[in-house]
C-alpha positions as CSV (number, residue, x, y, z in Angstrom):
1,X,20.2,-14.4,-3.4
2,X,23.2,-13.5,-5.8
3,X,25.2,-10.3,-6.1
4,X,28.4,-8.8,-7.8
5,X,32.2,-9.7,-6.1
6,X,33.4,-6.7,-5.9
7,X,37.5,-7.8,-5.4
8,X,38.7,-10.7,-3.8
9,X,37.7,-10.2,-0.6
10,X,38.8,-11.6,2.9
11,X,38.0,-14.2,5.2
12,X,36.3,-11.5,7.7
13,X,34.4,-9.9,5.1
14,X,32.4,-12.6,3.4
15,X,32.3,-14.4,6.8
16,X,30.4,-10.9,8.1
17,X,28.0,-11.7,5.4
18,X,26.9,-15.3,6.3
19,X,26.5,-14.0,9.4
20,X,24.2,-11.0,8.1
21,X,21.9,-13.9,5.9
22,X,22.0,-16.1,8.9
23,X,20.3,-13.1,10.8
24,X,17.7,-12.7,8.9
25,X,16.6,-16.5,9.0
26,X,16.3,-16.1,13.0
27,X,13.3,-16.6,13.8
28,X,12.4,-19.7,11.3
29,X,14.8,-22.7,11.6
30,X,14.5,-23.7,14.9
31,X,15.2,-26.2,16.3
32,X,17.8,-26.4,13.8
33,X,20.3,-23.7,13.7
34,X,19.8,-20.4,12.1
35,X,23.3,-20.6,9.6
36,X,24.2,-18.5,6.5
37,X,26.5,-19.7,3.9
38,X,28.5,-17.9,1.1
39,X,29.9,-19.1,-2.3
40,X,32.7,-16.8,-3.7
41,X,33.7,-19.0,-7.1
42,X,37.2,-18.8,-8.1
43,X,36.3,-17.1,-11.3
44,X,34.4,-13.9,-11.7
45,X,30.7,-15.5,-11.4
46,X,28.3,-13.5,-9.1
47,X,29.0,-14.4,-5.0
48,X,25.5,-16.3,-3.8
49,X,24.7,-16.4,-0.2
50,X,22.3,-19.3,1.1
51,X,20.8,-19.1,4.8
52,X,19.0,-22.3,6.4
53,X,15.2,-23.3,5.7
54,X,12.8,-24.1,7.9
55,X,12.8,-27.4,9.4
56,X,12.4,-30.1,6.9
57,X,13.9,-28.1,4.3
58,X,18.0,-27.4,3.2
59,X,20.3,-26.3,5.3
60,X,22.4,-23.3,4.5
61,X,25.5,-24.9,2.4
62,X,22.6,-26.6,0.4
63,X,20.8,-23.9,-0.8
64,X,23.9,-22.0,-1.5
65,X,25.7,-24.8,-3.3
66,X,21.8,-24.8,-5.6
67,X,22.0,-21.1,-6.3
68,X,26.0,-21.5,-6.9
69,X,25.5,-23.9,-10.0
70,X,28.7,-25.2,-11.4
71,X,30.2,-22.0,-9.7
72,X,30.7,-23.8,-6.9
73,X,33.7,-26.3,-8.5
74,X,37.0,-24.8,-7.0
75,X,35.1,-22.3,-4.8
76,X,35.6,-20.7,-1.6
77,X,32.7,-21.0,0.7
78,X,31.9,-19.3,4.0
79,X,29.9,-20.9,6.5
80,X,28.9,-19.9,10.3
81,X,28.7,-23.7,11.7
82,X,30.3,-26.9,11.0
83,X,28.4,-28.4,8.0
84,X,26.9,-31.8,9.1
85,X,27.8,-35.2,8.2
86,X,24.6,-37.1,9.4
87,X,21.7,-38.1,7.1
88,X,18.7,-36.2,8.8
89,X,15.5,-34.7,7.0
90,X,18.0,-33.8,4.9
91,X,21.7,-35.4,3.6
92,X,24.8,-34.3,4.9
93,X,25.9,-30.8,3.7
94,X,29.7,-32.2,4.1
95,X,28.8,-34.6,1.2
96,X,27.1,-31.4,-0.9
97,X,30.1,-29.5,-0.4
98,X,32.1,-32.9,-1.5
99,X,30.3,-33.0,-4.3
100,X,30.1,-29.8,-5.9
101,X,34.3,-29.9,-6.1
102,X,34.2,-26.8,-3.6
103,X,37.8,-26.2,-3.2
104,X,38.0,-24.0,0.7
105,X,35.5,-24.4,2.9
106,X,35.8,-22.0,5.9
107,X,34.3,-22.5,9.2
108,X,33.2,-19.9,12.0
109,X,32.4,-22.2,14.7
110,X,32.3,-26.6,15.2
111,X,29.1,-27.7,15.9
112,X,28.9,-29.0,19.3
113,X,25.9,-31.3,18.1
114,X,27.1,-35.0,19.1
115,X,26.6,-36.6,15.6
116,X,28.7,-33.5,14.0
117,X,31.0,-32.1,16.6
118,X,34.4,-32.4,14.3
119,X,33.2,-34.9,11.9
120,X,31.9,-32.8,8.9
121,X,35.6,-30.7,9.1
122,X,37.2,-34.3,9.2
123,X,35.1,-35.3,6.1
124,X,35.9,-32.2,4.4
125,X,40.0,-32.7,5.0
126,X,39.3,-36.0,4.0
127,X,38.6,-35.0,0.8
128,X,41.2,-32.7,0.5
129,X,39.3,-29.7,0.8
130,X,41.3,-26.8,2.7
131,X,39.5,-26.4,5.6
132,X,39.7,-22.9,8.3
133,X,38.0,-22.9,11.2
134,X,37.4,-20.2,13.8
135,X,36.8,-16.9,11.2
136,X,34.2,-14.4,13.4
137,X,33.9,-17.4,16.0
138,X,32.9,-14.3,18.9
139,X,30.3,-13.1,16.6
140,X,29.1,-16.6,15.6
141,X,29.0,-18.0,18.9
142,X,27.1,-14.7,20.4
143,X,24.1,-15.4,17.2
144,X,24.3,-18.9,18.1
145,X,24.6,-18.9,21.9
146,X,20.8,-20.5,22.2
147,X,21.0,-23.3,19.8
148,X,24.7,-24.0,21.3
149,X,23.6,-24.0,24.6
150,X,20.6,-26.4,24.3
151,X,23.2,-28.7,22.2
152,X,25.5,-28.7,25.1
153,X,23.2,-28.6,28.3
154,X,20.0,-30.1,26.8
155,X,18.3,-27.2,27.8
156,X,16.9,-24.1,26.5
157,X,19.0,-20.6,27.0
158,X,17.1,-18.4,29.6
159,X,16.6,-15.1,28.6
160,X,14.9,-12.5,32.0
161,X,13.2,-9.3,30.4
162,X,11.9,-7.1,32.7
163,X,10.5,-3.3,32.1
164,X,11.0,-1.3,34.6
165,X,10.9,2.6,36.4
166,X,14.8,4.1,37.3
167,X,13.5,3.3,40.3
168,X,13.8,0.1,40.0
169,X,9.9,-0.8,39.7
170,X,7.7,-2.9,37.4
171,X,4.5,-1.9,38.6
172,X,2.5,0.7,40.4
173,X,1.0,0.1,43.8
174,X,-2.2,-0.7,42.4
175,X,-0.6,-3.8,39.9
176,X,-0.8,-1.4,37.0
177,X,2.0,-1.9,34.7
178,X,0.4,-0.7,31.0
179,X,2.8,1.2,29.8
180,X,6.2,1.6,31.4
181,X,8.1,1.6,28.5
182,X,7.3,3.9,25.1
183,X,6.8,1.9,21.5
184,X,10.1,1.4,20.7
185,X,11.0,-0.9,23.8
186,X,7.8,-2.7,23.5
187,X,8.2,-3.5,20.0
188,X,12.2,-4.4,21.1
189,X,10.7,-7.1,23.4
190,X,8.1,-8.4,21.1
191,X,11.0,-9.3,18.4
192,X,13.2,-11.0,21.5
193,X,9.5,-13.0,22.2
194,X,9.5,-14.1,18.6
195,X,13.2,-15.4,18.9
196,X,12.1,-17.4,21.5
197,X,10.9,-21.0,21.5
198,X,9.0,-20.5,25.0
199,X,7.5,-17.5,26.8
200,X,6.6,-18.4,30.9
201,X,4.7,-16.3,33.3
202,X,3.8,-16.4,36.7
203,X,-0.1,-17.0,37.6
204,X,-0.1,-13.3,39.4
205,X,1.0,-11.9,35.9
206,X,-1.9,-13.6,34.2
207,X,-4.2,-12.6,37.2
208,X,-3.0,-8.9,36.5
209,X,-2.4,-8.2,33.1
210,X,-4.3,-11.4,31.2
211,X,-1.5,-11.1,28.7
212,X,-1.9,-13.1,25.9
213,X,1.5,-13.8,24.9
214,X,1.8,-13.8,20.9
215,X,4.2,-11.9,18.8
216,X,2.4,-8.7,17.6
217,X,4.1,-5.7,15.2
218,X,7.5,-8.2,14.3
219,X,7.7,-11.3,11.7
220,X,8.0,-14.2,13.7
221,X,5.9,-17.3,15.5
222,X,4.2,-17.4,18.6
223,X,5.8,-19.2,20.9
224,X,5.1,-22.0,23.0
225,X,3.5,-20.3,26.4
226,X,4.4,-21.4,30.2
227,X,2.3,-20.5,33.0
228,X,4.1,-21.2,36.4
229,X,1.4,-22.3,38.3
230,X,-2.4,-22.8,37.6
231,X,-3.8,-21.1,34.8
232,X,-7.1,-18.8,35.5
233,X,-10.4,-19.8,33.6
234,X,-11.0,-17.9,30.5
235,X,-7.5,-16.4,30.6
236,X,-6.0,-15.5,27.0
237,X,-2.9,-16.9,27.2
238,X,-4.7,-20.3,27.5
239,X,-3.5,-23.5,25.9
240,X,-0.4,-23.4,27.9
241,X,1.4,-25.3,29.9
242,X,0.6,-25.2,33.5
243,X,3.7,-26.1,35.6
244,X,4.6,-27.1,38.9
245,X,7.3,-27.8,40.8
246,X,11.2,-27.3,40.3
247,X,12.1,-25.2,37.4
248,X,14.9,-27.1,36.3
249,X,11.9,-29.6,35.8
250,X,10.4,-27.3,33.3
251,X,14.0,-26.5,31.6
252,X,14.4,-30.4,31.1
253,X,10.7,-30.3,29.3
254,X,11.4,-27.6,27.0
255,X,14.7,-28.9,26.3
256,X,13.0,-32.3,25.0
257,X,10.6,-30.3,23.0
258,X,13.2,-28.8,20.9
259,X,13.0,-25.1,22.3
260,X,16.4,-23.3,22.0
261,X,15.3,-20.1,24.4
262,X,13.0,-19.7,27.1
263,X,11.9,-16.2,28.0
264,X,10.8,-15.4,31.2
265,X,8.6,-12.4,31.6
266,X,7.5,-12.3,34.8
267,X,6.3,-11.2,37.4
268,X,8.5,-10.4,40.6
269,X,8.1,-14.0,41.6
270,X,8.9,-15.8,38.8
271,X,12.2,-13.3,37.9
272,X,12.9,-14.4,42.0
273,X,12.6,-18.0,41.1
274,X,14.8,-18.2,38.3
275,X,17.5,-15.7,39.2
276,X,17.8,-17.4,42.9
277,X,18.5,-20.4,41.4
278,X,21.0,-19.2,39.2
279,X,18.5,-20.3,35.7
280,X,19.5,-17.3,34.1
281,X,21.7,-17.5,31.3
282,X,20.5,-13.4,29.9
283,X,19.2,-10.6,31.7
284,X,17.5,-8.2,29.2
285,X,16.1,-5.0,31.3
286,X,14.5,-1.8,29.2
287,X,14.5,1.2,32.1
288,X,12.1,3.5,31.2
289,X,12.9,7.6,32.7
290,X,10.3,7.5,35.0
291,X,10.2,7.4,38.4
292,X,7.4,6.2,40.9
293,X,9.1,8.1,43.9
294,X,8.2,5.4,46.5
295,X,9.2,2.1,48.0
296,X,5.3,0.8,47.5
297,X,5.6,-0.1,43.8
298,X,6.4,-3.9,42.8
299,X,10.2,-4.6,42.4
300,X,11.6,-6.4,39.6
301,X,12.2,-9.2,42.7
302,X,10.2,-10.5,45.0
303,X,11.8,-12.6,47.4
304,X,14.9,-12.1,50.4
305,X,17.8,-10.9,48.1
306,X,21.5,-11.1,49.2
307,X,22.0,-9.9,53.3
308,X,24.8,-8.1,52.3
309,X,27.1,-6.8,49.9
310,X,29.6,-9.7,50.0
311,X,27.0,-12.1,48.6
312,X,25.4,-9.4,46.4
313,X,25.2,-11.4,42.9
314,X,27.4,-8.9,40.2
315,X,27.4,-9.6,36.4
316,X,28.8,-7.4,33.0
317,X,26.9,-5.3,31.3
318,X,27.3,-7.1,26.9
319,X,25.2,-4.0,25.8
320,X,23.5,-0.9,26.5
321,X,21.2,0.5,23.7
322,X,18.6,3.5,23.1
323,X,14.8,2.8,22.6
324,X,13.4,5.6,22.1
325,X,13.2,7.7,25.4
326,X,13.9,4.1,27.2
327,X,17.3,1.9,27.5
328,X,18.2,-1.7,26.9
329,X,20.7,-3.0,29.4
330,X,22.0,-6.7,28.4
331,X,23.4,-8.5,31.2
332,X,24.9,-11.6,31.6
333,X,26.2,-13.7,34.4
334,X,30.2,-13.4,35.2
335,X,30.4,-16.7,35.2
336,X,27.8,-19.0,34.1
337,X,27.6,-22.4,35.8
338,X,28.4,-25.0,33.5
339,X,24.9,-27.5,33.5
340,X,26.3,-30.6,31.3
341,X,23.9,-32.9,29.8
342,X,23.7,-35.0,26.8
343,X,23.8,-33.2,23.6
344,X,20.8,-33.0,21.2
345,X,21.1,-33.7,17.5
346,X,20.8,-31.2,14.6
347,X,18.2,-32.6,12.0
């Protein structure tokens, strides 16, 4: 993708744009990183902007550094992770960059990846390219946070959706649950399942619903599906994986398999599980204005909660958003727990 430069430019500005071509790549790259890169040439040659492939294929700088031509020699380019320096399915983008007589090469974030993590920068320097790091790091590290976090824990981020009443209820007395939330949230959580590497339920929520868990009215794959516990004959989320026993278990698993985010839809139990625990790295509830006007509905938890306010578990509030008649509330942790573990490799 090429387009006019308009002026010079800044560092914030073309930064903003790898960012925007790494968003749209979201959904594909994994387990690789989703990264955008920009070429501004020195001269007055079009800007190109590059975004990773899917596995197997270029990564960001690469496809950039193709489009840029001999643009690239004494250019400028933009790029939201550290460029690698390890021969994978694909050679190291600090060598590309090398090689096409780039001139600046500025960095959002280091890759915490153990076979890159501060040596494609030190090749870079090496070479006597001008090298800034840390342009839009917040916004790089908040599109990142999943691949980042599987890098440095070895697992996958965990991401809680729930739909829910005002009152605080994601299901009639009865188990009903179809719909809560209008179009607009549903179609929310179905592009937040495609970003996902790994969708789990609990058996009660197959029992109840027989969901089949694909990604319907977004672009994007299905992902891998989790049943905690045994799964039902002739249920449609079926293959999945059954699983049993401590969830950090199942974390470990889906770590090894390469999946970045795990998102846990329910039910009560399951959300009780996880959250006890303290599993959850993001909390993504859509309150629909409706109200069920009893204490007989299903909760969002099932399970003893905190006896009393001085052990009631507080968090912040990243983002609040309109769906429609409904609302997305993000919420996060105020202080994750750090889970070390060794560090995966980018390919």
């Amino acid at each position: 993708m090429t387009g006019p430069r308009d002026g010079p430019g800044d560092d914030e500005v073309w930064m903003a744009e790898a960012l925007a071509a790494a968003a749209a790549v979201r959904t594909t790259t994994a387990p690789n990183p989703w990264v955008g890169a920009v070429v501004v040439p020195a001269g007055d040659e079009p800007v190109v902007v590059g975004a990773t492939s899917p596995p197997g294929g270029p990564h960001a700088e690469a496809v950039a550094l193709e489009l840029a031509g001999g643009s690239a020699r004494g250019a400028t380019v933009y790029v939201t992770l550290e460029p690698c320096a390890h021969h994978g399915r694909t050679p190291p983008c600090a060598d590309a960059l090398i090689a096409a007589g780039v001139a600046r090469v500025v960095v959002a974030l280091e890759d915490p990846d153990r076979r890159v993590a501060g040596a494609g920068l030190a090749r870079l320097r090496a070479a006597g390219i001008a090298v800034t790091v840390g342009v839009a790091a917040a916004d790089a590290t908040e599109q990142l946070a999943p691949y980042l976090h599987h890098r440095r824990t070895g697992r996958p981020l965990v991401v809680l959706k729930l739909a829910a009443t005002l009152d605080g209820r994601i299901a009639a007395p009865d188990r009903s649950s179809q719909w809560i939330t209008g179009t607009a949230a549903r179609l929310d959580a179905h592009r937040l399942r495609a970003e996902s590497g790994a969708v789990a339920v609990g058996t009660g929520t197959v029992r109840a619903d027989d969901p089949a868990l694909t990604v319907r009215g977004v672009e994007g794959p299905d992902p891998l599906r989790v049943v905690i516990g045994s799964i039902p004959a002739g249920a449609r989320v079926a293959p999945a994986i059954e699983h049993r026993g401590p969830l950090g278990d199942l974390l470990d698993d889906l770590g090894g398999r390469g999946v970045l985010q795990l998102l846990v839809e329910g039910g009560a139990g399951v959300a009780h599980q996880f959250h006890q625990a303290g599993l959850v790295d993001r909390y993504v509830l859509y309150l629909a204005p409706a109200l069920l006007g009893g204490d007989d509905g299903v909760p969002m938890f099932a399970g003893p909660g905190a006896p009393t306010m001085g052990d009631v578990w507080r968090g912040r509030i990243a983002g609040v958003e309109r769906l429609g008649d409904d609302v997305r509330i993000d919420l996060r942790p105020a202080a994750p727990p750090a889970r070390p573990a060794p560090l995966e490799e980018r390919s």
